[in-house]
Every structure is written in C-alpha cells, then in structure tokens.
N, C-alpha and C positions, 0 to 999 in steps of 0.2 A: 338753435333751430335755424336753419337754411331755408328762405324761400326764393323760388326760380319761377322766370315765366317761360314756360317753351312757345316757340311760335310755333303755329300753326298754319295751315293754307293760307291766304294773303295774307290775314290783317287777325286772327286769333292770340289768344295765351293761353295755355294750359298750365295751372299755377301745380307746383308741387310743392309742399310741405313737408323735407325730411330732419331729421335727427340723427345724420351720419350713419345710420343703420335699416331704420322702416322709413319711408316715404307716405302719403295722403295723395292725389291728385284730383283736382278739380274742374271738370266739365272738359274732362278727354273726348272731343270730338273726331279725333285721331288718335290711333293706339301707337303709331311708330315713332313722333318724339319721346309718348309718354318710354315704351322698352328701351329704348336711345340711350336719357340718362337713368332711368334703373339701371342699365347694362354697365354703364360708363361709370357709374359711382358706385356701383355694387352693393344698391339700395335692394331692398322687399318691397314689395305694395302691398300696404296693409290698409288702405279704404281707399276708396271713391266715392268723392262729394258730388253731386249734381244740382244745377238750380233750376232748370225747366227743360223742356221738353224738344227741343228744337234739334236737330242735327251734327250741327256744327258743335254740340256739346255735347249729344250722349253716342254719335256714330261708330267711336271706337272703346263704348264699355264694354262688349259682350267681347273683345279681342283681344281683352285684356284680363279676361278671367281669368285663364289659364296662370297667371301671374299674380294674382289677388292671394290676399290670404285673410282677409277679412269680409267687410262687406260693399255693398253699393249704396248708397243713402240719396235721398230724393223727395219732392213733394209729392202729397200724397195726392193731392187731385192732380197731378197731369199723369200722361203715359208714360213710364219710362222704362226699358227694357228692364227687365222681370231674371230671375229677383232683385226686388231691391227693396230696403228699409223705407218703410211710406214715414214720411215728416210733415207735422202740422205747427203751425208757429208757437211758440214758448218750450218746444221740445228741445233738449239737451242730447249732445252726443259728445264722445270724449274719446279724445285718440291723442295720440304721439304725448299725454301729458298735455295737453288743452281740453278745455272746455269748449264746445261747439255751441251759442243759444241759435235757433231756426228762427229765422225775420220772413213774416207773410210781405210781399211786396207783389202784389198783382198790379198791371200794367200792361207790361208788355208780352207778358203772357198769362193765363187767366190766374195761376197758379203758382207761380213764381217767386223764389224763395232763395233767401241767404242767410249766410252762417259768419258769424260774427266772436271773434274768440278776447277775451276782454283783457288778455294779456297780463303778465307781472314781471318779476324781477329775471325770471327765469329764460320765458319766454318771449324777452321784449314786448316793442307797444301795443296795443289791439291792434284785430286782424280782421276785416271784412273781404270774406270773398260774393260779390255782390253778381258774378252773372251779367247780364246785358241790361239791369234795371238802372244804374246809374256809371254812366261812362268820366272820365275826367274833361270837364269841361260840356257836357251834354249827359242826354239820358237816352234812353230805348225807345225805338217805335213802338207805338201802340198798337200792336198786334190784334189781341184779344181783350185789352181791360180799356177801360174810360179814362177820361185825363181827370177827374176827380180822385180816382182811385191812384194811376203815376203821380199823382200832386201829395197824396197820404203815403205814398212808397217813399217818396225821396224825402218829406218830411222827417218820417220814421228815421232815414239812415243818415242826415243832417243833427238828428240831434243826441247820435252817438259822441264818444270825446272827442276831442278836437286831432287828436295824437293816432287819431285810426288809419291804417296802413288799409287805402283802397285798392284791392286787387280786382281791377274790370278786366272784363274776356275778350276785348279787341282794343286793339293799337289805332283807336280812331282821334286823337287827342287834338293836333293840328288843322285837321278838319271839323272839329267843333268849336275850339278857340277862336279860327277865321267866323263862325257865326258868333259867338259870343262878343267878338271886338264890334261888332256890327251893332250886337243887342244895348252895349256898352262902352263906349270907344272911348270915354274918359274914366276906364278904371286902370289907376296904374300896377295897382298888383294883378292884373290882366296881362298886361304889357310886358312887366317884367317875364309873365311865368309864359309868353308865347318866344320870346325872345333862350328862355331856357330850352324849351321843347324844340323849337329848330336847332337848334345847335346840339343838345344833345340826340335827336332822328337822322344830322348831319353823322355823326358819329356809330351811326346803327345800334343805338340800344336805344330801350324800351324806355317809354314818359314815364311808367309807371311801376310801383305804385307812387298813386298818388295819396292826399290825406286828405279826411275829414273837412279841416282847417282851411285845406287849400283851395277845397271845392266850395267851402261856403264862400270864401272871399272872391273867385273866379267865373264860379258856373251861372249863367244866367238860373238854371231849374233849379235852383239852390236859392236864388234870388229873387222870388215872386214878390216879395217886399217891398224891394229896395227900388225909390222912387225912379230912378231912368230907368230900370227895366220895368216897371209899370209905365210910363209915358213910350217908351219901344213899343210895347205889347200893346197900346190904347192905337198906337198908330198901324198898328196892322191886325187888325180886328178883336181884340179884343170886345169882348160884352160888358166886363167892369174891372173894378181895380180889387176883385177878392182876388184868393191867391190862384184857386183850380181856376178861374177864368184868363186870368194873366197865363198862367202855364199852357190851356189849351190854345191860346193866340204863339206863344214862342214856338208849342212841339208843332204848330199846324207850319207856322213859318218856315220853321228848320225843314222841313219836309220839302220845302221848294225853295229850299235858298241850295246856289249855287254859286 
C-alpha cells in the first residue's frame, strides 16, 4: 500500500491511499493534484474520505466525481457536498483492503471526525488520517468546539498505538515546534525532532507523517501532564493544573505567539 501527500495551495496535503491500481483520497480541497497523480500512476478513484467541513478540504469533491467510482464519506453533522456517506463515530468503512473505525473529535470544527485504520502484516503500521484536529507538534483552532472538548479529541487520538502513522492536512510543523520549544525548551526529544524537521523542509519534503509516539513525547497538546508544561501554562493564564485548563492556556497562547 502506497501512501503520498499531495501539496496543496501553501501549506495543505491531500493524502492518497493507493494499491498500485484503485486509489482513496483524503480531504481534496483541490481536484488538480488529486487528477495529477491518478493521471501519472494510472490509478482509479475509488473513495473519498472527508473530516469536516471547511474548504480547503472539501473545495475540489464535487470536481472530482467525474473520476470517482465509489463514494464520498463524511461526518454526518457538518455540511459537506451532497452525496456523501454521513459518518457517526464507531462506524466502520472498508476500502482498498483496510478497515476504516470513524474517531468523533469535535474542536476545531463542531463535527469533526477521523479515520483510523489499525493496520497488520499486510498493510503496515496504523493509519490515522486526522484532518486539522491534531497537527505534529500543535493542534487546530478552535473554530466551533470548546477547549474541553479539543482536550477529549486529542486525548482520544494519544491513546491510539504508539506506531500510528499521523497523516495531518497542512505542513505547519516548524511553526509549531518554535511554539513548543518555547512551551518546553528543556525537552531534548523536542530538539532533536526540530533539528530533523529543518533539515529535512531544507530538502523540500514533507515532516510528515508523523507518529503517535512522536507526538506524545514532543507536542506540548499531548502534554497537559507533564509538569513544565503545566508551569508554561500556569504562567500564562492558565486557571489550574487539570488537563482542559492547561490546554485552554497553551491553544489561547499559541493563538498569539509569534
């Protein structure tokens, strides 16, 4: 199984998932990388996964029909161009020979949902395609949900295996890391892994995917815990040392750290 991120307008990926023959692709907010490498690998499009509602994910589904030969999949409480499979969390979908389980992760959008494939011999390690709710090294605006609710999304997706291949929807890595070393500046698996990221951004490809593993030891919003980032958080507003209070002091910070 092949997986590729297409860039997108600045800072996007559009993940595709092929088996040398049918293709998946994930939160096409443009249709013309996605036809690119169909064209170029002389792939089929046999589904599109969506995980909310926003533009820059679902702008080039309906351009891509023509090319579909399956379906559209999607949460079922936001809008998302029509038709498409409404998905409510614990629901299963099954393509290319995976199992897809649907993760409710409301935050950054009220409805906001990812698909998580638990992987085996076949298909190498698990697969989270997570959407804009947890990025490597940071997480999502809060858009529409509360930071109670993004503190139960990322919890949720922290306590998948350690070995989970994280496919996030924008190349924002470096730009969260510089807040992270800020949140934490004596974590050396921090250091190593910002030291990786520039040099391989140096090289023009992609951080990502990232893993599970990597995010617990790195991301501050992974780290409500862990005591410097609770003394971070206490030092710039936090209310107390639980985890959703710590986390509304980081995402409020991140919001105006430059």
């Amino acid at each position: 199984m092949n997986l590729t991120a297409l860039p997108a307008f600045s800072d996007n990926y559009i993940w595709m998932l092929d088996d040398g023959h049918q293709a998946l692709v994930v939160d096409p907010g443009d249709h013309a990388p996605v036809l690119a490498a169909l064209d170029a690998r002389g792939l089929t499009l046999a589904a599109i996964l969506v995980t909310h509602h926003h533009d820059d994910h679902v702008g080039g589904v309906d351009a891509l029909r023509d090319r579909l030969q399956g379906a559209v999949y999607g949460p079922r409480r936001e809008h998302i161009p029509q038709p498409c499979v409404p998905l409510d969390h614990g629901d299963t979908v099954d393509l290319l020979g995976c199992r897809f389980e649907v993760i409710d992760v409301p935050g950054h959008t009220a409805g906001h949902i990812a698909y998580f494939a638990p992987g085996d011999a076949s298909n190498g390690p698990p697969l989270l395609f997570c959407g804009d709710t947890l990025f490597s090294g940071g997480c999502g605006r809060l858009f529409e949900g509360t930071p109670e609710q993004m503190h139960d999304s990322l919890n949720r997706l922290a306590a998948l295996p350690a070995n989970t291949r994280v496919c996030c929807a924008h190349e924002y890595t470096l730009s969260n890391l510089r807040f992270a070393a800020a949140v934490e500046p004596a974590n050396d698996d921090l250091r190593r892994h910002i030291e990786w990221c520039a040099a391989t951004r140096e090289r023009s490809r992609p951080t990502l995917p990232s893993s599970i593993g990597r995010e617990r030891a790195i991301n501050p919003f992974l780290r409500c815990g862990e005591p410097a980032v609770v003394h971070s958080a206490l030092a710039h507003g936090a209310t107390g040392r639980a985890g959703a209070a710590v986390f509304a002091a980081l995402r409020q910070w991140k919001n105006d750290f430059r």
